[in-house]
N, C-alpha and C positions, 0 to 999 in steps of 0.2 A: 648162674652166671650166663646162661647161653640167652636167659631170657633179657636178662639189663643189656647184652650186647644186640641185641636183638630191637629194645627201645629205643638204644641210642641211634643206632641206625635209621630208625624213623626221623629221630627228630633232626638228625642232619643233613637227612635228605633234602628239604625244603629251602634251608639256606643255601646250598649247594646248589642248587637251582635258580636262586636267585641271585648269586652271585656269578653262575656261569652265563645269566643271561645276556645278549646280546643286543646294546645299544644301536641302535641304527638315529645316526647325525639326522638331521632335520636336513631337506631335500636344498640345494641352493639353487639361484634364482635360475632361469634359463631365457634365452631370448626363445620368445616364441611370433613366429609372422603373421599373426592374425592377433598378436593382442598389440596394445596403445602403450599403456605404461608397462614394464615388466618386472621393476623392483624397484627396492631403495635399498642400494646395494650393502656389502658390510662396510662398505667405508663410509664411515659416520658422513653423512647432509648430500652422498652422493646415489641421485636421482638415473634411473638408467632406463629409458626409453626408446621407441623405436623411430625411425623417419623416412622417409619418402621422397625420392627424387620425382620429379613432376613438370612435364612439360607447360611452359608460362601461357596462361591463358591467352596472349595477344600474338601467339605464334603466326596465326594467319588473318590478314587484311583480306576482307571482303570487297569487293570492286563492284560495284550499281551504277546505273542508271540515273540521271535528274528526272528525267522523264521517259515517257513512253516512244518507242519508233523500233525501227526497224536497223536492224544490224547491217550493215553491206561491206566491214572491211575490217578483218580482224588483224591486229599491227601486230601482232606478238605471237611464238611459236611455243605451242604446249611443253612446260618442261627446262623452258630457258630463263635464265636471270633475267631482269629489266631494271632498269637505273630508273629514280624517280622523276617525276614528269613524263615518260614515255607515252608515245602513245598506242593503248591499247583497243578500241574500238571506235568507230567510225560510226555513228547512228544517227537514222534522214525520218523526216517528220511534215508533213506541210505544216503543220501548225508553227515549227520555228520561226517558218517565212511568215504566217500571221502577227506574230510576236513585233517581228522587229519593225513591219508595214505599221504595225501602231505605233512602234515608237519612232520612226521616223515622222508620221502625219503627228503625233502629239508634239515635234521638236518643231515643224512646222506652223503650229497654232499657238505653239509661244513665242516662237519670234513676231506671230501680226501682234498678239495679244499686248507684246511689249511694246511695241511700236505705237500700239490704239492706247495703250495706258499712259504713257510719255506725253501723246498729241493732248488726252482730253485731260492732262496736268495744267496743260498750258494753256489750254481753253478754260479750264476751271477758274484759274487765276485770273482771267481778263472778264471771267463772268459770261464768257459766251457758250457756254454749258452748262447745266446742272450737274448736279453736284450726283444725284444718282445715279447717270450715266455713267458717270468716272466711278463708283463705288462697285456697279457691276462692271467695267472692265478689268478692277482692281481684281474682283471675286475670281475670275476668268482667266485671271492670270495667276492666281495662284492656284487653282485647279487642278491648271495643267501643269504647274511645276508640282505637287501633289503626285500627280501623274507619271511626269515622266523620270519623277527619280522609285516610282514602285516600279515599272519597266526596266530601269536600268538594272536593278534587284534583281529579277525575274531572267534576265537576259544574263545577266552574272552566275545566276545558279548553272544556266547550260551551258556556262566555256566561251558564251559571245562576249564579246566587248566592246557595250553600246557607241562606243566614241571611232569606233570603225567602220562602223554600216553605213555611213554618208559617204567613205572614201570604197569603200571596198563593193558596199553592195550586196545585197540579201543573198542570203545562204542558208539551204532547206537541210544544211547535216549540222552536228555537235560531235567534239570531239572530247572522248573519254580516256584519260590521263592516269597513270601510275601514281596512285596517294603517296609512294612511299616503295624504295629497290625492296626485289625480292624475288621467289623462283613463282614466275608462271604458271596458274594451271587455269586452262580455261574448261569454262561450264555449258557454254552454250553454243553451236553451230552459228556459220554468217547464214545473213537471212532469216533468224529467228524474229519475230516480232518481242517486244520485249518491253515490260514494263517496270515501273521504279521499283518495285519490288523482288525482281528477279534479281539475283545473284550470278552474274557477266561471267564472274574468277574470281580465281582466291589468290595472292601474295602471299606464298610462302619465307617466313624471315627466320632466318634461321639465329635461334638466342639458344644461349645455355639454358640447359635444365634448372629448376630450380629446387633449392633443396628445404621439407616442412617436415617440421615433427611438432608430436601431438604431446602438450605437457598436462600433468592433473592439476586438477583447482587447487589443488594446497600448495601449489606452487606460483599463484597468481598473486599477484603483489608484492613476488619477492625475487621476478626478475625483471631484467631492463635490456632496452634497445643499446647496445656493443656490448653487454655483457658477453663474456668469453664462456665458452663451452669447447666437448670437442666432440668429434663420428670415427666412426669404423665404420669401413666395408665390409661387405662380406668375406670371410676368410682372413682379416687383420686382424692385429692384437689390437686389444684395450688401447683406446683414445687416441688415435694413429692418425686423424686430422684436425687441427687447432681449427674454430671456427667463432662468429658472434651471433649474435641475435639481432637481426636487421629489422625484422618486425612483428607487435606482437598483436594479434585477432582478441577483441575485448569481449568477445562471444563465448561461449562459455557450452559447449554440447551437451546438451540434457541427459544422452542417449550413456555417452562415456565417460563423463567427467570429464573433458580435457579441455584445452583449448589451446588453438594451431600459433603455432611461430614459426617465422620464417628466418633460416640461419644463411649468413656470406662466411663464405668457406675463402674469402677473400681474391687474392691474384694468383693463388694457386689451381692446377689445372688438376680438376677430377675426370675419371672417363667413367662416366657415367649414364647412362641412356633413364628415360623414363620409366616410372615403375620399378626402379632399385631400391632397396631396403637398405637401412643402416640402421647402425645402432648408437644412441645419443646418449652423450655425458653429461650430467650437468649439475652445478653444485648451486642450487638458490640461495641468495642472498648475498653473494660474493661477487660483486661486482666490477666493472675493469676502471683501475682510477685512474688509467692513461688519458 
């Protein structure tokens, strides 16, 4: 007897075992900040990734030079707003005055030009001319109209205004103007010499962040621009701001599988700074029939 009790006891050891074992759930998804996509979540078709508030590439205007000269008069103080059109530098050049000296003698050689062209019209006609003579004042005059409207071009690129330089009178500065309001920062000291290629200041404009998340390829073809989606902040519950899909990058990241969309979180106001993470909701295929 002591020995059968003895068997059985072996042999129930092992299911006892396996029945006291303890299941451990499969781990559920976690947002993690260095990864792209982070699940598909248990709610059946829904997609949960992370996103990126990102300051908009055009935040700052760049301010140059048409040309080379010399700085002598900066209009605007480091730091402060300025309304477009202002003006922000003052730069002197001799060569301006070359500029305009030719197109005032070019506007002077087509007034004779039109004058000798008109005359030997009229001689042609009576015969008391050849015919060549008129064909090069004709040449001659269109030359310089040829001429003077690449001048005017030229003169347009630096802020002058060729139809003023007969009333006003040659002027050796250009005036450099505000593209576009925004806060000031300048780059360069007066008196710098300075060429088209230097960067004067920068226009800062102050636009909302914009907000991108990164979706996987199996997701590509199956959504659309105002499809509806929604984000979370950090520290909010599940899908705490309604947003759409304003645009989507047809590029495709080799590296991660994703590719970027850009979502409008609409007229509602997020306070969010650059380089904020959120976490993105999104159901593909479900589109907004509004």
């Amino acid at each position: 007897m002591p020995i059968n009790r003895f068997l059985a006891t072996l042999l129930l050891f092992p299911a006892l075992a396996v029945a006291c074992r303890k299941t451990t759930p499969p781990p559920e998804a976690e947002i993690r900040p260095d990864s792209t996509v982070v699940a598909a979540a248990a709610d059946s078709g829904l997609v949960v990734c992370t996103g990126r508030f990102e300051a908009p590439r055009n935040a700052r205007v760049a301010v140059t030079a048409p040309a080379s000269g010399r700085v002598i008069r900066i209009g605007a103080t480091d730091g402060c707003r300025v309304s477009r059109g202002a003006t922000l530098f003052v730069v002197e050049d001799p060569a301006f005055l070359k500029l305009q000296q030719e197109y005032l003698e070019c506007l002077y050689q087509l007034d004779f030009y039109s004058e000798d062209l008109k005359r030997q019209g009229e001689l042609a006609l009576e015969k008391a001319a050849s015919l060549k003579k008129l064909q090069e004042t004709e040449l001659a005059y269109n030359l310089n109209t040829a001429r003077k409207s690449s001048l005017e071009k030229q003169l347009a690129l630096l802020g002058i205004a060729a139809d003023s330089i007969p009333s006003r009178g040659l002027t050796s500065e250009i005036i450099i103007k505000a593209p576009s309001a925004g806060v000031f920062e300048q780059q360069i000291q007066e008196g710098t010499y300075i060429g088209p290629e230097i960067v004067l200041a920068f226009l800062r404009i102050n636009k909302p962040v914009v907000l991108y998340a990164d979706l996987p390829d199996s997701c590509y073809g199956s959504v659309a621009v105002h499809q509806q989606l929604a984000f979370s902040l950090p520290g909010e519950g599940r899908e705490a701001h309604p947003a759409s899909i304003a645009f989507i990058d047809d590029h495709v990241n080799p590296e991660t599988g994703c590719f970027r969309v850009r979502l409008d979180p609409g007229t509602r106001t997020i306070k969010a700074v650059p380089g904020m993470q959120v976490t993105v909701y999104l159901r593909p295929g479900l589109q907004d029939r509004n």
